[in-house]
C-alpha positions as CSV (number, residue, x, y, z in Angstrom):
1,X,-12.2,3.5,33.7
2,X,-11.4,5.8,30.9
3,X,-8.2,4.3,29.9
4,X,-9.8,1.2,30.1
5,X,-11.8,2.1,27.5
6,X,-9.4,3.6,25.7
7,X,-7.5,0.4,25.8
8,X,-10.6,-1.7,24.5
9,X,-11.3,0.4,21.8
10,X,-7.8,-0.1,20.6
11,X,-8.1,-3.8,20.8
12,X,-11.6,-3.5,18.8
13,X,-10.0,-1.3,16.0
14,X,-7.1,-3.9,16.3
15,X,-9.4,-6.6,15.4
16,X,-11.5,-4.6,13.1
17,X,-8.1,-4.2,10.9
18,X,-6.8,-7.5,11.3
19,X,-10.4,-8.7,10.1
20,X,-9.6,-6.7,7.0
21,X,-6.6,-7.9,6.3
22,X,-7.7,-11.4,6.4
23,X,-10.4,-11.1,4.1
24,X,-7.7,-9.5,1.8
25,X,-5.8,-12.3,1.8
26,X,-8.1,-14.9,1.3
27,X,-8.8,-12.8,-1.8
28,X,-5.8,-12.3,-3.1
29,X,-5.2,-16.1,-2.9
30,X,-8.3,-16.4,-4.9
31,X,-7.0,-13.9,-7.4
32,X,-3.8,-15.6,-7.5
33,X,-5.1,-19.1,-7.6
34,X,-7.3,-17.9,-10.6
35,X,-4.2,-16.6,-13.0
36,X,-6.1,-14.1,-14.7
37,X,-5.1,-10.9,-13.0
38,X,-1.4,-9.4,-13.7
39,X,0.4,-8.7,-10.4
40,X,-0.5,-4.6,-10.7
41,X,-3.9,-5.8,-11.1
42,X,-4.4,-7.8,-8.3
43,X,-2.6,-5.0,-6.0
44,X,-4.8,-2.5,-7.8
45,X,-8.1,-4.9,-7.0
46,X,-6.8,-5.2,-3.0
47,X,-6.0,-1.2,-3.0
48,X,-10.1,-0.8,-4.0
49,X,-11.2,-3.9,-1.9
50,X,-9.7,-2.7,0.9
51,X,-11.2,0.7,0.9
52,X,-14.4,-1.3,0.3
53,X,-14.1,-3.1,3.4
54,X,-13.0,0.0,5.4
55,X,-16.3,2.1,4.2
56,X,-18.3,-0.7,4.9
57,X,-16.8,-1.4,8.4
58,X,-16.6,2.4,9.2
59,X,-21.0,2.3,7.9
60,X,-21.1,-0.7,10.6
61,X,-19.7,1.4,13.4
62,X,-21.4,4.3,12.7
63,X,-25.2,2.4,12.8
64,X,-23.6,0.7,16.1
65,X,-23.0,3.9,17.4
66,X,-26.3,5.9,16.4
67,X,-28.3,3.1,18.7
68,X,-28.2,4.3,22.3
69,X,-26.1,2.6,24.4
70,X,-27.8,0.9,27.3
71,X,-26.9,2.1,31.2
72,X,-25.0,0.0,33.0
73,X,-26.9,-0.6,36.0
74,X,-26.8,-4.0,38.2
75,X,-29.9,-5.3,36.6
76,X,-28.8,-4.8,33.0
77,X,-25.5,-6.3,34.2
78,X,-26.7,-9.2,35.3
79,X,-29.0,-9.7,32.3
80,X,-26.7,-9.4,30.3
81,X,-24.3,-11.8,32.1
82,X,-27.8,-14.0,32.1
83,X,-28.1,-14.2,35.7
84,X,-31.5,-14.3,37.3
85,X,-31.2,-11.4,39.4
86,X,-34.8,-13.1,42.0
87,X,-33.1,-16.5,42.0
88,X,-29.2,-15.8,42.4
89,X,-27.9,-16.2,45.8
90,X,-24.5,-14.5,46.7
91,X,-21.5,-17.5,47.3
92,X,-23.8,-20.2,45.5
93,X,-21.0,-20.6,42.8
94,X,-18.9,-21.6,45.9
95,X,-20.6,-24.3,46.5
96,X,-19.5,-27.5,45.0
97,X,-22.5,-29.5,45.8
98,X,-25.1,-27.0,45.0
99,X,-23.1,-26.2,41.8
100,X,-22.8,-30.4,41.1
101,X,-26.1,-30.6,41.9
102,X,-27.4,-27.8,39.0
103,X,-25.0,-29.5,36.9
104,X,-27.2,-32.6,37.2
105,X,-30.5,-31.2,36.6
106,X,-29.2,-29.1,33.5
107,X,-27.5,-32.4,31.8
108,X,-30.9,-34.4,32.8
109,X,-32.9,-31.4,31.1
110,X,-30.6,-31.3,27.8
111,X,-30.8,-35.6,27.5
112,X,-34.8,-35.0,28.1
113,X,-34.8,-32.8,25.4
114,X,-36.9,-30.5,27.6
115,X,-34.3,-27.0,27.4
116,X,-34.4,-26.6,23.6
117,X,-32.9,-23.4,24.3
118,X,-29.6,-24.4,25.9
119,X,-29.7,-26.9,23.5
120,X,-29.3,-24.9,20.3
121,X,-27.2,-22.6,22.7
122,X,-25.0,-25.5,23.2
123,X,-24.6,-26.3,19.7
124,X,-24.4,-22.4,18.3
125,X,-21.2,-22.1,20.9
126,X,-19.7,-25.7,19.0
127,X,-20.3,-24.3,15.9
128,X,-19.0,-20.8,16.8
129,X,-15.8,-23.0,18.0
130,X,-15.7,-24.9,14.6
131,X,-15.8,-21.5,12.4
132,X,-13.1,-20.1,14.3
133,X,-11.2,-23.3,14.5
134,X,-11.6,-23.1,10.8
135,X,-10.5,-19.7,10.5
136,X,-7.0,-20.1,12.8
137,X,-6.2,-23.3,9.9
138,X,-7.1,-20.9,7.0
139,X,-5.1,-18.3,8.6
140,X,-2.1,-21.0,9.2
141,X,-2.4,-22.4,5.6
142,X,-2.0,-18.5,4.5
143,X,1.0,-18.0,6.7
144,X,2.2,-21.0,5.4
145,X,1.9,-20.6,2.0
146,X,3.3,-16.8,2.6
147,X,6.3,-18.4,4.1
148,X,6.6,-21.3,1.6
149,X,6.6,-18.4,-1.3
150,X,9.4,-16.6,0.9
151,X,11.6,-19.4,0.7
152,X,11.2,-20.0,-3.1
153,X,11.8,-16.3,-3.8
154,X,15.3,-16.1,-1.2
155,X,16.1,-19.3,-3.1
156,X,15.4,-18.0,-6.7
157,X,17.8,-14.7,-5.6
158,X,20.2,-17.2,-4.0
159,X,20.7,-19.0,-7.6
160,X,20.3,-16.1,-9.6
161,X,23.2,-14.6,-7.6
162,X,24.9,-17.6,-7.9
163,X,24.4,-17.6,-11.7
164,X,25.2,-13.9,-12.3
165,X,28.6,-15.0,-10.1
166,X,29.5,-17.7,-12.2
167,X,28.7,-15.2,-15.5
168,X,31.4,-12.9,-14.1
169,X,33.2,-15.2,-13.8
170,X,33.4,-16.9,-16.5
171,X,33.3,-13.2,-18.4
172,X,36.9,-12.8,-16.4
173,X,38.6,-15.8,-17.4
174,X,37.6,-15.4,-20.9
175,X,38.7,-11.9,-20.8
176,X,42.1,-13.7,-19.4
177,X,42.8,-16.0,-21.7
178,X,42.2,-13.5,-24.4
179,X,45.0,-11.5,-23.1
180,X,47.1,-14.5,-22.6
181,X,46.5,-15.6,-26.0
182,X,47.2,-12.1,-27.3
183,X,50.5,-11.7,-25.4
184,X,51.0,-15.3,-26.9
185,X,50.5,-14.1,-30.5
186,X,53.3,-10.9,-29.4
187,X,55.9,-13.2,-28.3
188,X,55.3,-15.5,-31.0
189,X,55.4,-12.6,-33.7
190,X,58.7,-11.1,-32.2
191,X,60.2,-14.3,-31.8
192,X,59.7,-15.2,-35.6
């Protein structure tokens, strides 16, 4: 149980960071898109927006945390897992026609227009789904665009190697014919 906790509170603090780190890349592509900031600027501006966004994550835990925790008894379980506790029968999720049946009178309640509540349930989950779906793309187009600026900084080393090789080169064989043409000029002196 312990290390089980251990392990979720790791996974939390995982997300907690990677949360962060988002939210400082979306606004570093902002700062970049805008053209006004230098680069030392903009890592100066993430350096103080991420110690924002730590405080104000670290304030977040610490209310969560101040609130007493509730017990975990079977009743709060089952609340919580919104399961009436007087009207749930153990097996009934086993059974295929009592479950079809539910289904039924749930879907003719929701076309009624009668369970408002499951309704805007329903339609809070899709639009939970949509923000998140929303935020994987963002997250994609970031990776992306990382990625896509990767390739055009290997290529602009590739061709400045390439042009710093063809300098040197061009630096020796000048070099060369220099001292051919001087040992030219020698022979040419001592031959005359």
């Amino acid at each position: 149980e312990v290390i089980r906790e251990e392990k979720c509170k790791d996974v939390q603090e995982h997300e907690r960071k990677r949360a962060i780190e988002l939210k400082l890349l979306i606004e570093r592509e902002k700062l970049e898109d805008e053209g006004k900031l230098s680069e030392e600027e903009i890592e100066d501006e993430m350096i103080r927006l991420r110690a924002q966004f730590v405080s104000e994550q670290e304030e977040e835990l610490r209310q969560q945390e101040a609130k007493p925790m509730p017990s975990k008894t079977n009743a709060n379980v089952a609340a919580a897992l919104g399961i009436n506790v007087n009207e749930h029968n153990e097996g009934d999720a086993f059974d295929r026609e009592l479950q079809e049946r539910k289904r039924l009178e749930r879907q003719a309640k929701y076309q009624a227009g009668e369970d408002e509540e499951e309704q805007r349930r329903l339609e809070a989950e899709i639009l939970e789904e949509e923000r998140i779906l929303e935020e994987k793309k963002r997250e994609k187009e970031i990776r992306k665009k990382l990625k896509k600026e990767e390739k055009k900084a290997k290529a602009r080393a590739a061709k400045d190697k390439k042009k710093e090789k063809k300098r040197l080169r061009v630096e020796r064989d000048t070099k060369r014919d220099k001292r051919k043409e001087k040992r030219r000029r020698r022979r040419s002196s001592t031959s005359s």
